[in-house]
N, C-alpha and C positions, 0 to 999 in steps of 0.2 A: 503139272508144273505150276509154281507159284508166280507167280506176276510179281514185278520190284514194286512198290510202293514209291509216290513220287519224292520221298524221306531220301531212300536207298538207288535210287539213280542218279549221279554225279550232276547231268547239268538239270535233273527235274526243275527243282526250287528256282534258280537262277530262273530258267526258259518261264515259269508260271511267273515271275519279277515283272519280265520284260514284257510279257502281255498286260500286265499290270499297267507299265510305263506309258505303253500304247494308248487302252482306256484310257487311263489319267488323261492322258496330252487329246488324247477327239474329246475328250467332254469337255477338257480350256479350251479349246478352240470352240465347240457348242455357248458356251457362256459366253464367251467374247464376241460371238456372232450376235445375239440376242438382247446382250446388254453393252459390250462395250464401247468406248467413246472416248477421245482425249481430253480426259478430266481430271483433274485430283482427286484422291479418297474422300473427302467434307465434300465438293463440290456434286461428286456421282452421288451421296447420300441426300442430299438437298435436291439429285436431279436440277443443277440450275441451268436454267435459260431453257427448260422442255416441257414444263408443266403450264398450261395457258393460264394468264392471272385471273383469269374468271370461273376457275375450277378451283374447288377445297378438295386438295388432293390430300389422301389417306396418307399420314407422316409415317406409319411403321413401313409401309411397303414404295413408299414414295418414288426411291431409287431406282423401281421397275418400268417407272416414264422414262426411263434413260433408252430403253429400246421403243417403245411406242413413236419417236421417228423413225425408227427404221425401217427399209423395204419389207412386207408380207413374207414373200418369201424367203428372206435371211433370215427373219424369225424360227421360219418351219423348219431349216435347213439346221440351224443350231440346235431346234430341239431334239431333230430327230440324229445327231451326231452325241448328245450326251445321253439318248436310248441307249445308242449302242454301244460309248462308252462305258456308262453304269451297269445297265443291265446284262449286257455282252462279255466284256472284256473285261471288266474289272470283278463281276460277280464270278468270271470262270478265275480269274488270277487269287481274289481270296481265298473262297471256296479251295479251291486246291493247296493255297499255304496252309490253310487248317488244315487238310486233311495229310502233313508233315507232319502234326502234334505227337506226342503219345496219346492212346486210346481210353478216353477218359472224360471227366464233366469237361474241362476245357476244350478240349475238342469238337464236343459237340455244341458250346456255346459259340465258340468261333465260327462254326458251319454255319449254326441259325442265326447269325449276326451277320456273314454277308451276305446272306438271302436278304436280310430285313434292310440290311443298307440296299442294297442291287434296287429292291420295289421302292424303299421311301426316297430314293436320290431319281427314280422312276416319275415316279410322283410329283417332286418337287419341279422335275422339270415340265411335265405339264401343266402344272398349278403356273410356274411362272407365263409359261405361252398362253394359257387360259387369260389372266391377268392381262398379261401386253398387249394382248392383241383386245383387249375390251379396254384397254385408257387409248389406245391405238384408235378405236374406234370412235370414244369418247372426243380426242386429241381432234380427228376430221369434223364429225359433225358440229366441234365447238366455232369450227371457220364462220360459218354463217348464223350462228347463233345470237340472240341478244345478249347483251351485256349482263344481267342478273346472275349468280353466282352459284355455280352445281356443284354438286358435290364429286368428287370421284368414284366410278366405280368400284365394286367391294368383289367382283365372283370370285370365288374360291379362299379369298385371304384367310379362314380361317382353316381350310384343308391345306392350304401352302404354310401356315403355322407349324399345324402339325408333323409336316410330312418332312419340313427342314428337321424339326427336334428329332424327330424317330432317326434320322438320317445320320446326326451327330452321337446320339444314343448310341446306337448300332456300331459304331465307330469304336466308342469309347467301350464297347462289353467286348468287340473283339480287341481291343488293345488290350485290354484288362486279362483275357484268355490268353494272350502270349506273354503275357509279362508272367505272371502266375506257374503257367509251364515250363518258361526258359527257369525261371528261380527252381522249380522241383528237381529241376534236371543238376545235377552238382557235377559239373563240367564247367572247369576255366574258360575254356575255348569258347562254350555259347553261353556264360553268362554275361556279357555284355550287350547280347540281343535283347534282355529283359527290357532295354528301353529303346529298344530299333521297331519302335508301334507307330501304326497310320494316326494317332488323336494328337503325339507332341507336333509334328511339324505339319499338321490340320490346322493347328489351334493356333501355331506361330504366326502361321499364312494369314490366316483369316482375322487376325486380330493388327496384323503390324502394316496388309497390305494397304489399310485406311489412311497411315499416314503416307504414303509415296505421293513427289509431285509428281505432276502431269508430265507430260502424258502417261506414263507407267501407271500414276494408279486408277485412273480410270480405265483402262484396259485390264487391268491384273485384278483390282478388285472383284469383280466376277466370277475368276476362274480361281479364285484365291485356294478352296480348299480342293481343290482337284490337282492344284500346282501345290500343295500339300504334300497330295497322293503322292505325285511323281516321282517326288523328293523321297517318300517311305520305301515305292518299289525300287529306284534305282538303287538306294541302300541296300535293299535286300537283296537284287542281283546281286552287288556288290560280292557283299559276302559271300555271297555263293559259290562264286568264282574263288572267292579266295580258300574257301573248303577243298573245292573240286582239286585246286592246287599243291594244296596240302598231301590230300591224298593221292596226288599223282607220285607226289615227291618221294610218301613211303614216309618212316619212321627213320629218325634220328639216331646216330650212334653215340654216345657220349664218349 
């Protein structure tokens, strides 16, 4: 007996969405824990009022003093909630929308693209707890410190470089696999999925949440492409649903 593929079972794709939605929303929360603050978007990038004036803190990663006041433990507690959002939930919820494709290059580029997201959004969040917790460190010891001018710590910044790009990559190769296969498919019905990918409303978040006032964007900034995510699975439940409905309905009489 064959097994349905999770294509050919009505609420497959929806239920794999909403794990999705899940992940997405523990790893906003994970980010918010770690970094966020009631700030505006300029103000959380400047990190103002947390960087001590006697430190030359590193301007590309600046914005990761925003959590270096925070309690030890909120830190771990964040990182280890966007573990298991990226790595968990949201790598079982891609992984399984690719494997809805047709059987083919895109499919299997989709597959190795949320693997490659799942480890570098892995990654990125331990580079960041690595980081915070070392200007964290930096941040105490400066208490009692002379006045002379240190520089800020650097651990990891150029593996947290990377591991963001792979992360946005990985995004944009599986966005690029469903676009690619929704157009081969020549069905009315899912051609308008060709633009329902996790990179446009990734790219919208992360780039528009910098201007919100406070307190919004200094909370949201953070979780910005995760509250992305959210936004791509609930679309895609969406749909789902409304498939599932269709075919409950049966075909039209004219």
């Amino acid at each position: 007996m064959v097994r349905p593929t999770a294509a050919q079972r009505p609420a497959g794709r929806r239920g794999l969405a909403l794990v999705g939605v899940a992940g997405a929303l523990l790893s906003a929360v994970g980010d918010v824990l770690i970094l966020g603050r009631p700030s505006s978007g300029r103000d959380f990038d400047r990190a103002a009022g947390r960087v001590p004036p006697h430190i030359d803190a590193d301007g590309t990663w600046r914005s990761l003093w925003n959590g270096a006041a925070l309690p030890v433990r909120r830190i771990h507690t964040g990182t280890l909630a966007g573990y298991v959002g990226i790595g968990l939930l949201q790598w079982r919820a891609l992984r399984g929308l690719s494997r809805t494709l047709p059987a083919g290059r895109e499919r299997r580029i989709a597959e190795v693209s949320a693997t490659v997201f799942a480890v570098a959004g892995v990654l990125t969040h331990q580079c960041c707890a690595t980081v915070i917790l070392a200007y964290k460190k930096a941040m105490d010891e400066a208490l009692g410190s002379a006045d002379d001018v240190r520089r800020a710590p650097r651990s990891v910044t150029p593996l947290l470089a990377i591991s963001t790009a792979a992360t946005l990559g990985a995004l944009a190769a599986y966005s690029a696999s469903l676009t690619v296969a929704a157009l081969r498919r020549r069905d009315s019905a899912v051609a308008w999925q060709s633009v329902v990918t996790p990179l446009p409303p990734v790219m919208a978040t992360l780039l528009g949440f910098g201007a919100l006032p406070a307190p919004v964007g200094g909370f949201a900034r953070p979780a910005s492409i995760n509250i992305g995510l959210v936004t791509y699975f609930a679309v895609t439940a969406a749909s789902g649903r409304r498939r599932r409905d269709r075919r409950a309905a049966g075909p039209t009489v004219p």
